[in-house]
C-alpha positions in Angstrom: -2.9 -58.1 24.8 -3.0 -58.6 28.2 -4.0 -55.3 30.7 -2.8 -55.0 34.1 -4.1 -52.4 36.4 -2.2 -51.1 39.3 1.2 -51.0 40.2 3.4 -54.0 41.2 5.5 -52.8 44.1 8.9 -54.6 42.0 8.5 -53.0 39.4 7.8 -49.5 40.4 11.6 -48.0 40.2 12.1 -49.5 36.7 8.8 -47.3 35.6 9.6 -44.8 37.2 13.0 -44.7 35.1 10.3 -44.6 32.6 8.4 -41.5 33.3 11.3 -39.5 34.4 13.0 -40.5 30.9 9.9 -39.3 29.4 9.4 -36.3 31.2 12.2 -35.0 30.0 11.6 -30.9 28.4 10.7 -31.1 24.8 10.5 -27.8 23.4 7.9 -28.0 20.0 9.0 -25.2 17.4 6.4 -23.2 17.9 7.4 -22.8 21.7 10.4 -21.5 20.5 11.2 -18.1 21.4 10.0 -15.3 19.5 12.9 -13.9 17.0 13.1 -10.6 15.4 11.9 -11.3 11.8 14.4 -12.4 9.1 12.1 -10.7 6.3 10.0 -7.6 8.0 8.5 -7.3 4.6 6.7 -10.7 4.5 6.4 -9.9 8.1 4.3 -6.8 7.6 2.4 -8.2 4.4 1.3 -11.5 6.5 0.0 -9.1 9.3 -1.7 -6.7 6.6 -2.8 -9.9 4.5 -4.4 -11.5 8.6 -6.4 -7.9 8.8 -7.6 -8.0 5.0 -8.5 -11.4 5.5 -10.6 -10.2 8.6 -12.5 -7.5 7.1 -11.4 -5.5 10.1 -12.8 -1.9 11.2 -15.0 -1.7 8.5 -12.4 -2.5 5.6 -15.3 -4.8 4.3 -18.8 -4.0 4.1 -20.7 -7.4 3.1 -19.9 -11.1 3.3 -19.5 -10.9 -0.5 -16.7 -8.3 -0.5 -13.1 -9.5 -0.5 -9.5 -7.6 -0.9 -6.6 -8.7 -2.9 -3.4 -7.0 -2.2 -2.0 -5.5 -5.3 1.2 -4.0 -3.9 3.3 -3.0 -1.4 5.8 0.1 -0.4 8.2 0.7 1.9 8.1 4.0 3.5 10.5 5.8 5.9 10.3 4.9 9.6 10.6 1.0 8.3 6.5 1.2 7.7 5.0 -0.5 4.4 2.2 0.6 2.6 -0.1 -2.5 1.7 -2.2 -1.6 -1.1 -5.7 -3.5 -2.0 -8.3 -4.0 -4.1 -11.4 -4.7 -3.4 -13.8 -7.4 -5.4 -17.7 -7.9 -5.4 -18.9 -11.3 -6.0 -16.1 -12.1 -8.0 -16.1 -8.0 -9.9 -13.7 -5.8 -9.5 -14.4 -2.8 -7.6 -13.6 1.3 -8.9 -13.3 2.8 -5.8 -13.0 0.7 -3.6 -9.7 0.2 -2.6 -7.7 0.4 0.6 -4.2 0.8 2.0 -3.3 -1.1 5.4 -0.2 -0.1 7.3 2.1 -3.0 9.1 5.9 -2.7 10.5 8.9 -5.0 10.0 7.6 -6.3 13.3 4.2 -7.6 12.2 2.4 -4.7 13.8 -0.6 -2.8 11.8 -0.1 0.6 12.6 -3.2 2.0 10.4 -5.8 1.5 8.0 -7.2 3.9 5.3 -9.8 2.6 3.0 -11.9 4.3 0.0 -14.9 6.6 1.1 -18.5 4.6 -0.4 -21.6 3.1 0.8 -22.1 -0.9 1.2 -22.6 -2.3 -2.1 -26.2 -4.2 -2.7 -25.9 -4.5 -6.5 -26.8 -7.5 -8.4 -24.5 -8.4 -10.8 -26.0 -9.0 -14.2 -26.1 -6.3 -16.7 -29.1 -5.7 -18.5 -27.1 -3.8 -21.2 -25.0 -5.6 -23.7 -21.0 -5.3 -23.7 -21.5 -3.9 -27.5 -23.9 -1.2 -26.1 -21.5 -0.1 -24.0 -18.3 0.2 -26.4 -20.7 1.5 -28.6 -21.4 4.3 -25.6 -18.1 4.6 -24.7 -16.9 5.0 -28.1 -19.1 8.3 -28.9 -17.3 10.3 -25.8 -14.1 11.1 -28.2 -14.3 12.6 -31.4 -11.7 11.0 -32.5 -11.0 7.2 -31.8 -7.7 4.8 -32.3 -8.7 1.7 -30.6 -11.8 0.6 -27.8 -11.1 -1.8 -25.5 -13.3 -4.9 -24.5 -15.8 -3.9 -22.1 -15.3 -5.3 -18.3 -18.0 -5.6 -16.1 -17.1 -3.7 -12.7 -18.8 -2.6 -10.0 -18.1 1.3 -9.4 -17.7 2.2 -5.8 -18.6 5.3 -4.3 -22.1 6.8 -2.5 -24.4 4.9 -4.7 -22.5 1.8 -5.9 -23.8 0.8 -9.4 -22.9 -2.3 -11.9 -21.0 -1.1 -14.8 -18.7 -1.9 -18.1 -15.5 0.0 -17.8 -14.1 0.5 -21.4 -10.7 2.7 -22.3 -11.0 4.9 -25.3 -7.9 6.1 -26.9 -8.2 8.9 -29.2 -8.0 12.6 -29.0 -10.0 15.1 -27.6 -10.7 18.4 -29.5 -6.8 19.5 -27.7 -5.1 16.7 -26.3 -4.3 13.0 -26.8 -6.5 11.0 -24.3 -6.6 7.1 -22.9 -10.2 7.8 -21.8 -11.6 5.2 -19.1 -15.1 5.3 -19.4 -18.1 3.8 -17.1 -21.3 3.0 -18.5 -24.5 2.0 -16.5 -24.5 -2.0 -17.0 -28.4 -1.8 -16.5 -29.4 2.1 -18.3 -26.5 2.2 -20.7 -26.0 6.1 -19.3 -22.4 6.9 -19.0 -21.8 6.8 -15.0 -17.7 8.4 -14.9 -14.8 9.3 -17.2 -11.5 9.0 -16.2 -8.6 10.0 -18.7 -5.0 9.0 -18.0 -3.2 11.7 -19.7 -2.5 14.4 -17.6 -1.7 17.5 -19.6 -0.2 20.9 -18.4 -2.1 24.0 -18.2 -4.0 25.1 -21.4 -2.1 28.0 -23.8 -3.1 31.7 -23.0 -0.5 34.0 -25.3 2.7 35.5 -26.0 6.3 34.7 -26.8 10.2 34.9 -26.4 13.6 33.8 -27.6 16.5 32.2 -25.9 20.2 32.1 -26.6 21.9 28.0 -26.9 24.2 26.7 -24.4 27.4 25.3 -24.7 28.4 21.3 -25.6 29.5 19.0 -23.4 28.8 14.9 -22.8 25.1 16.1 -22.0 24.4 19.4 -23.2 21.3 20.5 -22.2 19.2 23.9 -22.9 18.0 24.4 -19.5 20.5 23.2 -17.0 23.5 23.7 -18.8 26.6 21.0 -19.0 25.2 18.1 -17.4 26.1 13.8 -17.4 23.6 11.8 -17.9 24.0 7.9 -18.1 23.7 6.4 -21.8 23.7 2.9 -22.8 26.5 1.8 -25.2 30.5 2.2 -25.9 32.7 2.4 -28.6 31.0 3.7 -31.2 27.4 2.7 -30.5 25.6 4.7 -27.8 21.4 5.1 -26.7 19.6 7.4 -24.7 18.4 4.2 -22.5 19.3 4.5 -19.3 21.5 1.5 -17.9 21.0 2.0 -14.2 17.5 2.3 -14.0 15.0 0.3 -16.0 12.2 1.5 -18.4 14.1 5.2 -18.8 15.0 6.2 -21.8 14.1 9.6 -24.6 13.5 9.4 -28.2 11.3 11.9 -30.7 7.9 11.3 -30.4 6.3 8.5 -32.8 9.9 7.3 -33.5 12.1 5.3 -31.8 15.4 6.0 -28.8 17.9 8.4 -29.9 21.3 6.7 -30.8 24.3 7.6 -32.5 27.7 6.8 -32.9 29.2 9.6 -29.9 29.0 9.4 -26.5 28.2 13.6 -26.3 24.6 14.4 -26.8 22.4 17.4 -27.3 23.9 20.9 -28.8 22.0 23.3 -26.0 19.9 24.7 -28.5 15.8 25.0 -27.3 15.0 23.7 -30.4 16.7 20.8 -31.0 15.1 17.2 -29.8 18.0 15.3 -28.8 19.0 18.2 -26.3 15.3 18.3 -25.3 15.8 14.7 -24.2 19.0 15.7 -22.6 17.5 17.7 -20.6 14.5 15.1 -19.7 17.2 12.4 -18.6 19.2 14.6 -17.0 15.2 15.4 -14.7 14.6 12.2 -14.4 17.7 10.6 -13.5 17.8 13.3 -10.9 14.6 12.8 -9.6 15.1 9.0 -9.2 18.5 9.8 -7.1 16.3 12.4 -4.7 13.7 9.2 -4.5 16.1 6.6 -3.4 18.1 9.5 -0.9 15.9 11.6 0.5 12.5 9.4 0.3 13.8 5.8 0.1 11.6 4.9 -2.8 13.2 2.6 -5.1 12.0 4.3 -8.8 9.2 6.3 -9.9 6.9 3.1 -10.3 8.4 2.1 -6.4 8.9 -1.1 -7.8 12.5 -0.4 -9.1 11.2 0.7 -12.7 10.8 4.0 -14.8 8.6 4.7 -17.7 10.1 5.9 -21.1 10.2 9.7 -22.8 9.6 11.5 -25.9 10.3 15.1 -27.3 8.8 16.6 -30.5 5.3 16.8 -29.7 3.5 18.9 -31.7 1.7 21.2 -29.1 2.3 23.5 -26.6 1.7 21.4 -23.9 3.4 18.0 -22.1 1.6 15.3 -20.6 1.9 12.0 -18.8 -0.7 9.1 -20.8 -0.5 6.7 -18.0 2.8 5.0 -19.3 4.3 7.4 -20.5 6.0 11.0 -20.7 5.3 13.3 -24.1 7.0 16.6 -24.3 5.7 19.4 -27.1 7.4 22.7 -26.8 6.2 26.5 -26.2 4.3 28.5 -27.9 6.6 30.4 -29.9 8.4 27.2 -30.7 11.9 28.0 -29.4 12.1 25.8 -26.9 11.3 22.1 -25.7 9.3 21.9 -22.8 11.6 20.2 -20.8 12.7 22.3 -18.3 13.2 20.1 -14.3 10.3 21.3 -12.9 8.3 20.4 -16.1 9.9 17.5 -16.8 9.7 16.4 -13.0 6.4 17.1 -12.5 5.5 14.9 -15.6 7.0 12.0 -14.1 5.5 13.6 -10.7 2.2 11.4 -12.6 4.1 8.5 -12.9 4.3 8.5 -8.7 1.1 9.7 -8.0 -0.7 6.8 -9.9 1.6 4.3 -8.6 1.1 4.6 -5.1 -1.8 3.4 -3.1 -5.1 4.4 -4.6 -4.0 5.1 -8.1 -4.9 8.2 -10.2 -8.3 8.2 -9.4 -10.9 10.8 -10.7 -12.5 14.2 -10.4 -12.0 17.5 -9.5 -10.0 17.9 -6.6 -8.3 14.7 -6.7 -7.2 15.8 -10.0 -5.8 18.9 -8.6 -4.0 16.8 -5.8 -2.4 14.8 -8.8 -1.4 18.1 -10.5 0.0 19.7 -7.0 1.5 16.3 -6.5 3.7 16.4 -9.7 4.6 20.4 -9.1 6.4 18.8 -5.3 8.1 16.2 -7.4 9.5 18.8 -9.8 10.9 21.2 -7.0 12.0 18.6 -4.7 14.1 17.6 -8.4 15.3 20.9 -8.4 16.4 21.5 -4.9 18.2 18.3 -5.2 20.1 18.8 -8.1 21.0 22.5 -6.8 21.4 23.3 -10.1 23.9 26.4 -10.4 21.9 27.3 -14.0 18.8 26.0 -13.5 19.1 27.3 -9.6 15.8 25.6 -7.4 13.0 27.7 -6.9 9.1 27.0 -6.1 7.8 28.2 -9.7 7.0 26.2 -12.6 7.6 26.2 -16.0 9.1 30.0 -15.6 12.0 29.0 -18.3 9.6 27.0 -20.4 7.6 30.2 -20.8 5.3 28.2 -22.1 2.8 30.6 -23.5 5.1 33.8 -23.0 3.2 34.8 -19.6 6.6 33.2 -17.8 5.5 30.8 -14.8 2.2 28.4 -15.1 1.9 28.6 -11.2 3.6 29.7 -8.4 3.5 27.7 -5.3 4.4 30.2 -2.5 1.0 32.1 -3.9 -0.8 30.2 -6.8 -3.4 33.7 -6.9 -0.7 35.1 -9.0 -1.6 33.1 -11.9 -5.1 33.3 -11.0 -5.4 30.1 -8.8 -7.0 29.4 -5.5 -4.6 30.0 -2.6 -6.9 28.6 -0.2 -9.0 25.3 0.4 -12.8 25.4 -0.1 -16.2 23.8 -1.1 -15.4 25.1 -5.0 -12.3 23.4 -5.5 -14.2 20.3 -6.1 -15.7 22.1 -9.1 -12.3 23.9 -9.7 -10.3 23.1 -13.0 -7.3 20.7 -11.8 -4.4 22.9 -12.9 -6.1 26.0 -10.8 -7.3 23.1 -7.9 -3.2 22.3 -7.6 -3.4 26.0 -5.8 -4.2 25.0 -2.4 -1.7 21.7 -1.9 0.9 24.0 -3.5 0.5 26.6 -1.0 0.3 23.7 1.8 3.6 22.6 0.8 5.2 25.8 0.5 4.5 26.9 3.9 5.5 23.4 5.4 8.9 24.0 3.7 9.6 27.8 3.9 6.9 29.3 6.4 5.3 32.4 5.6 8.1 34.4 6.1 11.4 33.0 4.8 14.9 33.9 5.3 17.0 32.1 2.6 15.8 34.5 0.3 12.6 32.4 -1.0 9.6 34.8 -1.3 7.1 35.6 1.6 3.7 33.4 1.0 0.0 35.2 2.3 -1.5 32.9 4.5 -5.7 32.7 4.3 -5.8 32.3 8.1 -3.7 36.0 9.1 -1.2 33.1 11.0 2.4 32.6 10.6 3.9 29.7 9.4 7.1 28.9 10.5 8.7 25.7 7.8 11.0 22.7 8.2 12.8 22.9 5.2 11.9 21.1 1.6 13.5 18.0 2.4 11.6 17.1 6.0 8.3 18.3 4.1 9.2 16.4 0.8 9.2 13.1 3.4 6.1 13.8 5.2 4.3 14.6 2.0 5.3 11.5 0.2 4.9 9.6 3.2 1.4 10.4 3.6 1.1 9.7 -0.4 1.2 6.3 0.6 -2.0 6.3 2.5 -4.0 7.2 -0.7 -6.8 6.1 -1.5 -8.8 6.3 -4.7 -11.0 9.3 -2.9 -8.0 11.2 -2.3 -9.3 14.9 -1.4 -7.2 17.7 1.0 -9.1 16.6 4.3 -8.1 13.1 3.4 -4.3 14.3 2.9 -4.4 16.2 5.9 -4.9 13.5 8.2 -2.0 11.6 6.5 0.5 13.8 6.5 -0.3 14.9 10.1 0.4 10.6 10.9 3.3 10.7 9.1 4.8 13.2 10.8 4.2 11.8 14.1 5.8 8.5 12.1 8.6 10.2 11.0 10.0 12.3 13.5 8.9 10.0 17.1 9.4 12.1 20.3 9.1 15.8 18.5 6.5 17.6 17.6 8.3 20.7 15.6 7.4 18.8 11.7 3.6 18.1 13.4 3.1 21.3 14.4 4.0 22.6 11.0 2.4 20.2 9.5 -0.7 21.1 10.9 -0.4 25.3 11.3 0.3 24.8 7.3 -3.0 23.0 6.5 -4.8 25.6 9.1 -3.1 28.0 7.1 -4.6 27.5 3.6 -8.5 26.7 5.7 -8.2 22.7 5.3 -9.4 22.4 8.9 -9.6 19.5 11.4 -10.9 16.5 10.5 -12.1 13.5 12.8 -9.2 10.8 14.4 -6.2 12.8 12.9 -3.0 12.1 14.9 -2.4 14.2 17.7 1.1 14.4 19.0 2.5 14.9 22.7 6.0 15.0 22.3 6.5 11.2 22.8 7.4 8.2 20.7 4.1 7.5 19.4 2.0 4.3 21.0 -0.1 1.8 19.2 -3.4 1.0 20.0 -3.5 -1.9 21.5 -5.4 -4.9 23.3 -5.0 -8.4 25.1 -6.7 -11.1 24.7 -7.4 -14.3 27.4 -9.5 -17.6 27.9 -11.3 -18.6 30.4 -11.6 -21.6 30.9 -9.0 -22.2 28.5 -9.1 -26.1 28.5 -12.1 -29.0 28.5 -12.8 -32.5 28.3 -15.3 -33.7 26.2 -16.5 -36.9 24.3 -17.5 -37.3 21.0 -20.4 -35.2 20.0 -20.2 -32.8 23.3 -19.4 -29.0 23.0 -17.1 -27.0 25.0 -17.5 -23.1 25.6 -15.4 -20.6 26.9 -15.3 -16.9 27.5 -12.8 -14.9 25.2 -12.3 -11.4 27.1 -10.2 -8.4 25.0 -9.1 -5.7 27.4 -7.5 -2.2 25.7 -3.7 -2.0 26.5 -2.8 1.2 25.3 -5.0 3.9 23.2 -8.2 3.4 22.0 -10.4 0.5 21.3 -10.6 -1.0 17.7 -12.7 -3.7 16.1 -11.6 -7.3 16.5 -12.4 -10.0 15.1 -12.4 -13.7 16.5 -11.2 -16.6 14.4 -9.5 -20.6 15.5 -7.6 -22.6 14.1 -6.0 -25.7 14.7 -9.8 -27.3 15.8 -9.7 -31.5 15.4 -11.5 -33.5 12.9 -15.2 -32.9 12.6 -15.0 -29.6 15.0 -16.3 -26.5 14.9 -16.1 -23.1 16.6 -18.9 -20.5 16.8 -18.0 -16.8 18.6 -21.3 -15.2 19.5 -20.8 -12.5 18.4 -17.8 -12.5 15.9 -16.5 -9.3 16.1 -16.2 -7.4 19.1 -14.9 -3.8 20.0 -11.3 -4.4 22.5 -12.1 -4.0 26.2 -15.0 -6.3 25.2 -16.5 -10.0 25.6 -17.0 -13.2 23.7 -17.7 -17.0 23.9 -16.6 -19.1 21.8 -18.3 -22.6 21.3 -16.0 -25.3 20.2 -18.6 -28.4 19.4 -17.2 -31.8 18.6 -18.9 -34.7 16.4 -19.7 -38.0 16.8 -17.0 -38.9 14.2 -14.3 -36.6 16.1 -11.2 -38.5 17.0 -9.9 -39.1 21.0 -6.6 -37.0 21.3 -5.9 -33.6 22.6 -5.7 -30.3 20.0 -4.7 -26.6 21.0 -6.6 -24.6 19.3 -6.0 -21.1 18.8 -7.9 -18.3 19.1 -6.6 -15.3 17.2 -8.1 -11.9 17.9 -7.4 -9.6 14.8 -7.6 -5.5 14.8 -7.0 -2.2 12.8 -3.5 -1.9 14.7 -2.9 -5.2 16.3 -2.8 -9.3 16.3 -3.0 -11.1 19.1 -3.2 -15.2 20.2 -4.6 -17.0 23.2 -4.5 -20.8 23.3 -7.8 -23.3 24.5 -6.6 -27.0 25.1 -9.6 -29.7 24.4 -9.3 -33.0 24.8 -11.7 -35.3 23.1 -12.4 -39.2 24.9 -9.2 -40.2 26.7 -7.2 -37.3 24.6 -5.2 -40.6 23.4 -5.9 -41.0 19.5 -7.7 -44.1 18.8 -6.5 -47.8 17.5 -5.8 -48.9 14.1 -5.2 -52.3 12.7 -7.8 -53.8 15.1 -5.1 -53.2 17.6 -6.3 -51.8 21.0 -4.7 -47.9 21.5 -2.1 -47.2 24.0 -3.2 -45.4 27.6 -1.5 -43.1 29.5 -3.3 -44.7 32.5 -2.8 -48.3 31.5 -0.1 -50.9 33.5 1.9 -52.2 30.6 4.4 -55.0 30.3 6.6 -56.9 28.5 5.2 -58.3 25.6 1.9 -56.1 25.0 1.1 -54.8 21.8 -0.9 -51.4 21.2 -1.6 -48.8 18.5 -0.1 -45.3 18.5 0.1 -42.8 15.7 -1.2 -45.0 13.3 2.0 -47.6 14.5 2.4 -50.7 16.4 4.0 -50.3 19.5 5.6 -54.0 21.6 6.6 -53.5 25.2 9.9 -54.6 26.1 9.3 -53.4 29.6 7.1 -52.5 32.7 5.6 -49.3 32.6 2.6 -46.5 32.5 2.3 -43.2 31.0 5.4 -43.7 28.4 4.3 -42.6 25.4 5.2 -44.8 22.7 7.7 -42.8 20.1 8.3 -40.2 22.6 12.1 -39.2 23.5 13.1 -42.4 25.7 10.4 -44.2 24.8 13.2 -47.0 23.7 13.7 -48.1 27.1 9.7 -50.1 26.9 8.6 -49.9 23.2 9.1 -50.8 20.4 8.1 -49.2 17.2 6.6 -53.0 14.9 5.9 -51.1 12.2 2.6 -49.3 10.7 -1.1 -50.6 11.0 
């Protein structure tokens, strides 16, 4: 090939045709102008995943920590509710989950992860798997079946290496599906956990009931009802065709079918109208999900979990799976009553949301209160004429003859804490549901009602004016979704409190109750809970910027740059500094990697000997609790035109070119047909002077 520099004075309009042809706007998709997402789910979840990824505000502790998401939930206010867990050199860690909170938009709006200390644990047991089934075994007194032992690491203040094993069996009262942790290097038992969640124990006494009349679902406790059955003709099941996974059948045996559409004969003890009675609860309670708190089933995946009546005890529980209904105490009725029956699958939503069903005391007690608001937020949907809504439970289960098991507007009626304090960690979960039960209460009636609901003692002297059962029923589940495996009252305090600034933007009415109700039962202040002004709420937020934010370099030079965050709105937040897009044989360093917003970096970008001429944009992405944001560095490497190939010399922006020269260009051979400098060969009018002669 022959090179000419400089420009011949005859030839100077025909390349200028050139450059103008070339210079034409080419707009690359990623210039393209930003649209409003076609998906805001996988909009959110990327943004959530980008934050995970991160490690951001302290959501990982140690280089060997990483978080898988394990689900996500939309909420109300077009927020989802990314769920995670958390792993430890490869283990899976108890306790150590997270929820992070992105809109349709790609926004994080929030993080929440689970209270513990960095883990430092090595991760080889010095006890023996057998050891610890062995251990795990001798915590029931009566065993079906012991799972294989799975080396975790369980989270919390002192992080320890452990063998999670599930033990079903009985206890001395009660079915259990017993998770138990055993100390992978002492072989002492570290944590129990037991998936069944029974009602309250049996105290005394008795009474009878009368049967109602028949009708397509003829229940005990709610009178005529319809409830949706699988079949037609002359084959019909108690499997619910609408909504997946619900169905009723007697315990140990199998659905209820028969050859009628009309079920149940409204007698308390008969099982079939027991299980009318549980679809016609849970059915409802799946309607009141999907209209008043936009959750699609009680698994929020679309999905319900089956029933069973005839237990032989006075009790009902939930096993982590499933619902199991006995009966009361004088054995004339099923307990299946809504509130019952509701709160039962109350469970079901407690351990599938964020954080799961976690363990001990008071988050026990949280799980009970939590399934006593899904059984009268049942009830005050349904509006029952028979079975009229009301903010007791169990009253016509009578389970033990005593009439209600609690009473929400004041759980000290039954003997029960009405108010929050340092002993409800140590409190019995049934009486520990007291003080969340009260909280609720207030938030939808006040202190004071006057649609004929009972007056409620606060443990402050205040009054507490409510917002109604719906609004609170929104705000409660809504801050449900920022659970966490260390779910306690100071933890669902703060939630709530953000979703109410969430859910009702630009008033300050549901906050304010929100809050006087929580002051109300002594769950105090606690540190960064939402405030609210009366505005639409504001994100925090930051910018970043680069400067310089281009260089020249040869192979085996470095670039550097200053990466400056300033805080655009609210508070500052951790970022963290990553690139992409870097060349062949590149690397970036940020000193130092993480920075608070309103806060500097530099990043280094150094090249190698074997990195190739041509120009790369790399991007910089800056990555916090609430926000993402970009800047772009351009760095050219040797001419910042990529190199020959097929011993053919490379094309030159700066090179005089003419008919009948021959270069390389994106791994092509490129002919000139014509006089020119600065066409790029391939490029949009590039025809008029090259030709493409095939690749080298």
């Amino acid at each position: 090939m022959t090179s000419r520099r400089g420009l011949a004075t005859g030839i100077a309009s025909v390349a200028g045709l050139a450059l103008s042809l070339l210079a034409l706007p080419v707009t690359p998709a990623s210039a393209a102008p930003a649209q409003p997402s076609a998906d805001p789910q996988a909009t959110a979840i990327a943004a959530a995943d980008r934050v995970a990824a991160a490690g951001a505000v302290g959501l990982r502790k140690s280089s060997a920590e990483s978080l898988h998401r394990v689900s996500t939930t939309l909420g109300d206010a077009g927020l989802y509710y990314n769920s995670y867990e958390r792993t430890y050199d490869g283990l899976r860690v108890v306790g150590g989950d997270a929820v992070i909170v992105a809109d349709g938009t790609g926004r994080v709006r929030g993080t929440d992860s689970a209270e513990g200390a960095a883990i430092t644990v090595g991760t080889k047991p010095t006890v023996d798997a057998a050891r610890a089934a062995s251990v795990a075994r001798g915590q029931l007194p009566a065993v079906s079946t012991v799972s294989k032992p799975d080396l975790v690491v369980l989270g919390g203040a002192q992080p320890k290496l452990a063998y999670e094993v599930v033990v079903k069996g009985r206890t001395a009262k009660a079915p259990s599906n017993l998770h138990v942790f055993v100390d992978a290097a002492t072989g002492k038992v570290l944590d129990q956990r037991d998936d069944v969640k029974a009602e309250s124990p049996a105290k005394t006494g008795s009474t009878a009931a009368a049967p109602r009349a028949a009708a397509n679902g003829n229940s005990y406790y709610a009178g005529q009802v319809s409830i949706d059955t699988t079949g037609s003709g002359s084959s019909y099941s108690m499997r619910d065709p609408n909504r997946p996974g619900i169905s009723c059948g007697r315990e140990g045996g199998s659905v209820y079918t028969k050859s009628s559409n009309s079920w149940g004969n409204g007698r308390g003890t008969d099982l079939e109208t027991g299980c009318v009675d549980v679809l016609y609860t849970v059915q409802t309670e799946w309607n009141m999900l999907k209209d008043w708190l936009g959750r699609n089933g009680i698994d929020g995946n679309g999905r319900g979990f089956p029933a069973s009546v005839g237990l032989n005890d006075v009790n009902a529980y939930w096993d982590g799976s499933s619902t199991h209904f006995g009966h009361s105490q004088d054995n004339q009725r099923q307990a299946t009553s809504m509130d019952v029956a509701g709160h039962e699958f109350g469970h079901g939503i407690f351990q599938n949301t964020p954080g799961g069903a976690g363990s001990g005391n008071e988050n026990g007690g949280l799980n009970e209160s939590t399934g006593d608001v899904f059984g009268a937020l049942t009830e005050f949907y349904a509006n029952n004429p028979v079975d009229t809504p009301d903010f007791t439970v169990g009253e016509g289960v009578n389970l033990v003859g005593n009439g209600p098991i609690r009473y929400m507007y004041d759980p000290s009626r039954e003997g029960d804490p009405n108010c929050y304090s340092s002993s409800i960690p140590n409190t019995e979960v049934h009486a520990a549901a007291g003080p969340q039960n009260h909280w609720f209460y207030l938030l939808s009636e006040g202190s004071s009602p006057t649609d004929g609901q009972p007056a409620s003692p606060t443990c402050n002297g205040s009054s507490v004016t409510g917002i109604g059962i719906q609004k609170a029923g929104k705000i409660f589940y809504n801050g449900l979704l920022h659970k966490t495996s260390s779910w306690n009252h100071k933890a669902a305090r703060k939630a709530t409190l953000q979703a109410a600034v969430d859910l009702f933007p630009g008033s300050c009415t549901e906050f304010n109750a929100t809050k006087a109700a929580w002051d109300a039962i002594s769950v105090g202040a606690v540190s960064g809970e939402a405030t609210c002004t009366g505005e639409p709420p504001k994100d925090n937020d930051f910018s970043v910027s680069l400067s310089p934010s281009t260089a020249t370099v040869q192979p085996g030079q470095s670039a550097t740059s200053t990466v400056t965050t300033k805080i655009t709105n609210g508070n500052a937040q951790s970022v963290k500094l990553t690139a992409s897009g870097l060349p062949s044989g590149a690397t970036a360093t940020f000193t130092p990697a993480t920075v608070q917003s309103g806060a500097t970096a530099s990043v280094t970008i150094a090249t190698t000997a074997s990195t190739p001429n041509g120009t790369s944009k790399v991007t910089i992405t800056a990555t916090g609790a609430n926000a993402t944001h970009t800047a772009d560095f351009t760095l050219t490497v040797g001419s910042g035109n990529p190199g020959g190939c097929g011993g053919v010399t490379a094309w030159d922006s700066n090179t005089f070119y003419g008919p009948g020269d021959v270069v390389s260009y994106g791994n092509h051979k490129w002919t000139s047909t014509w006089y020119s400098v600065g066409a790029e060969p391939g490029a949009p009018g590039s025809w008029a002077v090259w030709t493409d002669s095939g690749a080298c």
